[in-house]
LUMTOR-993383 format. One record per residue (C-alpha): residue number from 1; residue in one letter; z, y, x. Coordinates in Angstrom, 3 decimals. Layout:
N
REC    nr   rest          w          v          u
REC   NUM      A          Z          Y          X
...
***
This chain:
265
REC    nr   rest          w          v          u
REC     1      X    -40.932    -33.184    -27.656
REC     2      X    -40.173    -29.937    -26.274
REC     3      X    -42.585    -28.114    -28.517
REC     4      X    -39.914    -29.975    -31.698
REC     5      X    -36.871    -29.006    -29.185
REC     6      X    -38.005    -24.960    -29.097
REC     7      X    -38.750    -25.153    -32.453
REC     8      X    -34.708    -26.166    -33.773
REC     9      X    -33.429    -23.742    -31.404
REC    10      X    -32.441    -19.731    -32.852
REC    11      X    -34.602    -17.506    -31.133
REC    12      X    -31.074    -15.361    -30.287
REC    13      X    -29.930    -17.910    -28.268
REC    14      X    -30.793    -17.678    -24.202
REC    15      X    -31.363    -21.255    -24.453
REC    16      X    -34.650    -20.970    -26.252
REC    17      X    -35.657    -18.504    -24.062
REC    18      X    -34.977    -20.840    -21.357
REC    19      X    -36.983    -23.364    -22.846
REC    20      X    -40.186    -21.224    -23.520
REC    21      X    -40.182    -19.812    -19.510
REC    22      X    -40.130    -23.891    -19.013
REC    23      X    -42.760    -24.951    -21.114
REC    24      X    -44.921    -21.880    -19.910
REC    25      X    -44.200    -22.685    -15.979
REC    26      X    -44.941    -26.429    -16.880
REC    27      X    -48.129    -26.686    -19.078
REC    28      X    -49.792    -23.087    -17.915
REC    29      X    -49.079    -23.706    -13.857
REC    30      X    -52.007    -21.474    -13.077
REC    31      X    -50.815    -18.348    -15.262
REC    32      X    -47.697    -18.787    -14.250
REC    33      X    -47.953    -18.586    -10.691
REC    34      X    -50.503    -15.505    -10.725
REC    35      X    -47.609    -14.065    -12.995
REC    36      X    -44.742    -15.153    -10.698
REC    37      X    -47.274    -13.364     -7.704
REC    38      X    -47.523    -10.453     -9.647
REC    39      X    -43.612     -9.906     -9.931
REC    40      X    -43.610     -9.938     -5.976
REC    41      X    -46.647     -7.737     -5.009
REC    42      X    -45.894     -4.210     -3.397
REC    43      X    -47.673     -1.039     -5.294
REC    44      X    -51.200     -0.440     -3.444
REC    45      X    -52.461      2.459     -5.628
REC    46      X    -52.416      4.191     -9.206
REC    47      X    -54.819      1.608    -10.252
REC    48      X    -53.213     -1.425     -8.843
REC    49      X    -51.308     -4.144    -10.860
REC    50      X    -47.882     -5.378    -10.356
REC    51      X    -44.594     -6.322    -11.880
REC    52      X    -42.020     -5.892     -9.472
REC    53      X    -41.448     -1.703    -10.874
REC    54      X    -40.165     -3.358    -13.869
REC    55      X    -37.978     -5.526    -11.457
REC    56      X    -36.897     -2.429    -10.148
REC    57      X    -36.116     -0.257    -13.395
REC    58      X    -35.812     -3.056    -15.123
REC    59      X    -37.762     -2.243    -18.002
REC    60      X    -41.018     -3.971    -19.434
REC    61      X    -44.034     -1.834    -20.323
REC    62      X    -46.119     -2.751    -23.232
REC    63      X    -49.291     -1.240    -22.497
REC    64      X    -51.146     -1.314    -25.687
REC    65      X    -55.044     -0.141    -25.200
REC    66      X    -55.635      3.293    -25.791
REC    67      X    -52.613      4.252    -26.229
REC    68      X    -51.716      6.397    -23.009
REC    69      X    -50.760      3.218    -21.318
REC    70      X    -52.342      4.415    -17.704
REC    71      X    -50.974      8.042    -17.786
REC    72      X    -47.531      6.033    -19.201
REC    73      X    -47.836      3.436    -16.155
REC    74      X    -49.079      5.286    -13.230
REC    75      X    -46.363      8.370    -14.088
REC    76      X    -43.355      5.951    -14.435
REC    77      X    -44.552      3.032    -12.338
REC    78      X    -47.548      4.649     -9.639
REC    79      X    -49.186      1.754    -10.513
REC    80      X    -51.290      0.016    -13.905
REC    81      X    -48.124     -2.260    -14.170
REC    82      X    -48.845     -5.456    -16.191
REC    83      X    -52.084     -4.399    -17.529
REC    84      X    -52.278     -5.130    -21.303
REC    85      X    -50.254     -8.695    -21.266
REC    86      X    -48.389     -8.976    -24.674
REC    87      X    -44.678     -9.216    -25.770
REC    88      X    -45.254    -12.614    -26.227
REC    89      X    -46.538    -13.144    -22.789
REC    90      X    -43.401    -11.354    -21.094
REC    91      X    -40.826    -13.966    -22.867
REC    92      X    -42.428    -16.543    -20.698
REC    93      X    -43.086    -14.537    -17.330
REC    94      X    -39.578    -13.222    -17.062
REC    95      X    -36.494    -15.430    -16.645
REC    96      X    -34.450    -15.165    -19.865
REC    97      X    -31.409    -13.224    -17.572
REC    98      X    -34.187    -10.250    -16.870
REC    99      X    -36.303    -10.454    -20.346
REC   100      X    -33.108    -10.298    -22.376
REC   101      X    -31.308     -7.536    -19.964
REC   102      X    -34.646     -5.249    -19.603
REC   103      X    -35.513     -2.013    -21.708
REC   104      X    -38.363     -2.955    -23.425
REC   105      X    -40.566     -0.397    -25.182
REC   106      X    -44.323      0.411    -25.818
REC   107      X    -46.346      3.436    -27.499
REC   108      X    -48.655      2.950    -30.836
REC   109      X    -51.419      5.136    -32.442
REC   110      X    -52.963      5.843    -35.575
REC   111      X    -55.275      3.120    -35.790
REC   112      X    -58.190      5.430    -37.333
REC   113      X    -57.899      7.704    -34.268
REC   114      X    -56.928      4.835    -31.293
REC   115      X    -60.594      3.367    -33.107
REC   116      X    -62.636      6.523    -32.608
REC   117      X    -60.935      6.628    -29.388
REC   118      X    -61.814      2.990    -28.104
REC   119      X    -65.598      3.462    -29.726
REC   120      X    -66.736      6.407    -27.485
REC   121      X    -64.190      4.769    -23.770
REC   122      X    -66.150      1.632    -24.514
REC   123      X    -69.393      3.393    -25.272
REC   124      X    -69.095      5.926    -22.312
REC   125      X    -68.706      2.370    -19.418
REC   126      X    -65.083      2.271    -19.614
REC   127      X    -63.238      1.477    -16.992
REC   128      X    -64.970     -1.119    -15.042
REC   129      X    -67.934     -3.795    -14.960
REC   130      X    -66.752     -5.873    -17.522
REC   131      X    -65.600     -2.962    -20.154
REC   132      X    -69.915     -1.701    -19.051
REC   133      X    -71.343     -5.179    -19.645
REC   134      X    -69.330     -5.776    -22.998
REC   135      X    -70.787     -2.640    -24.269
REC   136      X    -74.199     -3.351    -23.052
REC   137      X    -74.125     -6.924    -25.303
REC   138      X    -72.424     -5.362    -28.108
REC   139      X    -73.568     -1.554    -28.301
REC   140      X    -76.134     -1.002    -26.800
REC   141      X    -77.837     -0.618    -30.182
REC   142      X    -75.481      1.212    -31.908
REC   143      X    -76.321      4.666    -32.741
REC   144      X    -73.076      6.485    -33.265
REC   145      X    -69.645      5.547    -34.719
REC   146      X    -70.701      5.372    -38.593
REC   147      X    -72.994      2.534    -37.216
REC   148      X    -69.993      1.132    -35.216
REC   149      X    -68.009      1.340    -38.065
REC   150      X    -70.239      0.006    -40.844
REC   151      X    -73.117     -1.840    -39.345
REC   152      X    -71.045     -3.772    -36.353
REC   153      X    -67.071     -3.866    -36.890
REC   154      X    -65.713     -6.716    -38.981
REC   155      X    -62.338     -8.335    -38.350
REC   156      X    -63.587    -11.137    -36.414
REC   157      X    -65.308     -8.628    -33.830
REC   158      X    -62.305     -6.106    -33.874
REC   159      X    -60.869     -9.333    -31.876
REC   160      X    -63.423     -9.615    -29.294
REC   161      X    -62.326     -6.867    -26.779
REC   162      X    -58.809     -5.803    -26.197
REC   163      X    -59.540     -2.375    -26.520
REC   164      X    -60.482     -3.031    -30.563
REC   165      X    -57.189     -5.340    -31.178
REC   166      X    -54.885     -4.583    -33.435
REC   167      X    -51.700     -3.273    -31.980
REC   168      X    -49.279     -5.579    -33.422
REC   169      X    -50.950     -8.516    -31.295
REC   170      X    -49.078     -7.263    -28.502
REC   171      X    -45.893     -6.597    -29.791
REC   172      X    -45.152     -9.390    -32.461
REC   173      X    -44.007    -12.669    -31.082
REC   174      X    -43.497    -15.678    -32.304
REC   175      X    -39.933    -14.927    -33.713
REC   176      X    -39.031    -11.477    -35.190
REC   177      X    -36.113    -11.326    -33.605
REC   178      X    -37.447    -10.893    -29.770
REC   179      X    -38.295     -7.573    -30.091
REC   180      X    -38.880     -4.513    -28.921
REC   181      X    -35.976     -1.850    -27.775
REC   182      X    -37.855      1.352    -28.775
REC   183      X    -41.809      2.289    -30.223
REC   184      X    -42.940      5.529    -29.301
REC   185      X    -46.353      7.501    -31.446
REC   186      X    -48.882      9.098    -29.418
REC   187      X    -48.854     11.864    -32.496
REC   188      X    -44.878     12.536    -31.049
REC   189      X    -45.638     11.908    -27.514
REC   190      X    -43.970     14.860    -25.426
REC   191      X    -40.581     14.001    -27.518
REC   192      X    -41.091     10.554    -27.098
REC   193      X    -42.368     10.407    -23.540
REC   194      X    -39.488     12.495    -22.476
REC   195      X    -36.870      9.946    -24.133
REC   196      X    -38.865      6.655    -22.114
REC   197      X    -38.894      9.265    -19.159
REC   198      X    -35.114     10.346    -19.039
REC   199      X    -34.089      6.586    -19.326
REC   200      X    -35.414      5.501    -16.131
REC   201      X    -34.602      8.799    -14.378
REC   202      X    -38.250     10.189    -14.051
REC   203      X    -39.579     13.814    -14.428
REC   204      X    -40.564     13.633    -18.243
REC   205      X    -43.955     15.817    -18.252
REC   206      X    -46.754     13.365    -18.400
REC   207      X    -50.268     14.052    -17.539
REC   208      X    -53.197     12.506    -19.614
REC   209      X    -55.681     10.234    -18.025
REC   210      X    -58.715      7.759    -19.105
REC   211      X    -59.520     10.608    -21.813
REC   212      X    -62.286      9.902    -23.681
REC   213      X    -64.321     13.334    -25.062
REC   214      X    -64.646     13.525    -28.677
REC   215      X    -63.691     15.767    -31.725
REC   216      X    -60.523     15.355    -33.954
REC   217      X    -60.823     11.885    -35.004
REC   218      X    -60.943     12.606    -38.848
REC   219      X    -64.233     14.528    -38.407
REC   220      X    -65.711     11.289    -37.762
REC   221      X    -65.235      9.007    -41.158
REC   222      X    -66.829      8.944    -44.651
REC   223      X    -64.006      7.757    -47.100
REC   224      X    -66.161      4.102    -47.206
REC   225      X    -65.408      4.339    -43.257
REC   226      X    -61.815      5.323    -43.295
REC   227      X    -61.519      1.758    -46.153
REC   228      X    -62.864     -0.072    -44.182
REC   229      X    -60.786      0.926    -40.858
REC   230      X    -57.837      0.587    -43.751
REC   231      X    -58.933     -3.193    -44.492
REC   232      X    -59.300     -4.426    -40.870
REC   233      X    -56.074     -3.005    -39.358
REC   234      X    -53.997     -2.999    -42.581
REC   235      X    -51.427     -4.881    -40.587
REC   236      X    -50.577     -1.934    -38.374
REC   237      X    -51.080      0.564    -40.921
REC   238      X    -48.157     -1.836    -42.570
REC   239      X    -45.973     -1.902    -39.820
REC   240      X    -45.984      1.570    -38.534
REC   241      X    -46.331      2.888    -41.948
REC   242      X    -49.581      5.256    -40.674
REC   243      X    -51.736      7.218    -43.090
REC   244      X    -54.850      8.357    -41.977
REC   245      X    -54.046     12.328    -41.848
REC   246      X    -50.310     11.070    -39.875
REC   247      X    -48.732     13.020    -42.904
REC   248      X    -46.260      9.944    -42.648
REC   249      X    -44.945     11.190    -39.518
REC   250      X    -41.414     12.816    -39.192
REC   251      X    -40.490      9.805    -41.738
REC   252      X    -41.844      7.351    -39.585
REC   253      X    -39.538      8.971    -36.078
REC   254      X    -36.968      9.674    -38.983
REC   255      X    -36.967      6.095    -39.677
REC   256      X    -37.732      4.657    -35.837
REC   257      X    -34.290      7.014    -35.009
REC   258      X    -32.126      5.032    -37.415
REC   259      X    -33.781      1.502    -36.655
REC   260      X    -34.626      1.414    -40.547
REC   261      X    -38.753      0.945    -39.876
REC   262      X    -39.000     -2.764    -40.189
REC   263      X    -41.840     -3.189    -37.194
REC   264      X    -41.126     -6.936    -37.139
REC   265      X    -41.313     -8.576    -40.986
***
C-alpha cells in the first residue's frame, strides 16, 4: 500500500519525499540506523566516514569512483564523507527539509579514461582488503588492459565492483526530477573545483590523491577496445555527451552553464 501511495504522488512534492524517508526507515531498519549514526559521528581522520559535514555545509557529496571523490572529500570535508552511496540513497537518508534545502553536486569523467583509471587502482591493491581480494578473484590472470578490456569486461561484470559502474547509477533516481544542483568534469576540474569550492567558503586549490600511474588514457585502446568501452557505458557517454578524445568539451560546460545538458532523460 505505500509502495501504490509513493507511486501517485509527484516526485516535486515534499510529501513523496516524506514518504520514501518512511518506507526506507521502516522496511531497511538496519541501513537506516547505520545511516542515521553516520549523520551524528564526529570527523576522526582524512579517511574516516561521516555525514554530519554535509549537516554542517549543508551540501551532499556524490562521490562517484574515480572521479577525484577523496581529494574532493577530504579537501572540503577532512574526511571520506559518505563514501560512494548514490543519489538515490541520499533521498531516503536525509529528511526531506535537509535533502530538498542542500547543494547537491558530484564530478563525472570520461568513461574511456575513469576505465583505464579504475583497471590499473584495482590492479595495483586499491585501497583496502576487499578492493586486493576482488582483484585477486577477478585479475589475477589478466595480463594488461587489452585483456581487461576484451577478454574479461562485459556489461554484467562492469557491475560487479563499484569502481567499474557506470556513473549514472549514482546520480539517476527513480524520478528525473530529484536531481542534481550542479555536475562538474574532471577534464574542467580547476574551474569547476573552484566553483564547488567558493560555494561552501573553502580555499579552492585542490590537491590530487589515490592517483593511479599510467600514461594518457588514449594510448591504451585499439579502435575494437574504445567500441566496446562505447557499447558498455553508452549510457554515460549519452548523458554527458563524452567523446572519447573530450573534443565535446567547452559544449558540454557551455551547455552544463545554461542547464540545457539534459543529464536526467
Amino acid at each position: 500500500m505505500l509502495e501504490r501511495l509513493i507511486g501517485n504522488i509527484s516526485p516535486n512534492n515534499l510529501l513523496y519525499l516524506n514518504l520514501i524517508h518512511l518506507k526506507f526507515r521502516l522496511l531497511n531498519k538496519g541501513q537506516y540506523e547505520k545511516s542515521q549514526k553516520l549523520k551524528r559521528k564526529m570527523i576522526s581522520g582524512n579517511f574516516s566516514y561521516s555525514l554530519s559535514p554535509f549537516i554542517e555545509t549543508e551540501t551532499i557529496f556524490v562521490h562517484i569512483p574515480k572521479c577525484a571523490g577523496v581529494s574532493i572529500s577530504q579537501h572540503l570535508y577532512s574526511c571520506l564523507a559518505g563514501g560512494h552511496y548514490s543519489l538515490d540513497t541520499y533521498t531516503k537518508i536525509f529528511r526531506p527539509c535537509e535533502y530538498s534545502r542542500y547543494f547537491k553536486y558530484t564530478f563525472v569523467r570520461n568513461p574511456w579514461d575513469r576505465l583505464v583509471s579504475a583497471f590499473h587502482y584495482l590492479k595495483e591493491g586499491g585501497m583496502d582488503e576487499k578492493d586486493r581480494k576482488w582483484a585477486a578473484d577477478n585479475l589475477g590472470n589478466i595480463v594488461d588492459f587489452e585483456d581487461f578490456v576484451v577478454n574479461w569486461l562485459t556489461v554484467e561484470r562492469a557491475w560487479s565492483k563499484r569502481h567499474l559502474v557506470p556513473q549514472h547509477h549514482y546520480v539517476i533516481t527513480r524520478f528525473p526530477t530529484l536531481k542534481l544542483d550542479y555536475i562538474g568534469f574532471i577534464e574542467n576540474i580547476d574551474n569547476d573545483f573552484s566553483f564547488v569550492a567558493n560555494k561552501l567558503g573553502r580555499e579552492n586549490s585542490l590537491a590530487k590523491k589515490n592517483q593511479s600511474r599510467r600514461q594518457d588514457y588514449r594510448s591504451y585502446y585499439s579502435r575494437k577496445m574504445r567500441d566496446k568501452v562505447a557499447d558498455i557505458y553508452s549510457r554515460d557517454i549519452e548523458l554527458f555527451e563524452y567523446d572519447f578524445d573530450n573534443q565535446e568539451l567547452e559544449n558540454q560546460i557551455y551547455k552544463r552553464e545554461r542547464r540545457n545538458l539534459n543529464y536526467f532523460k
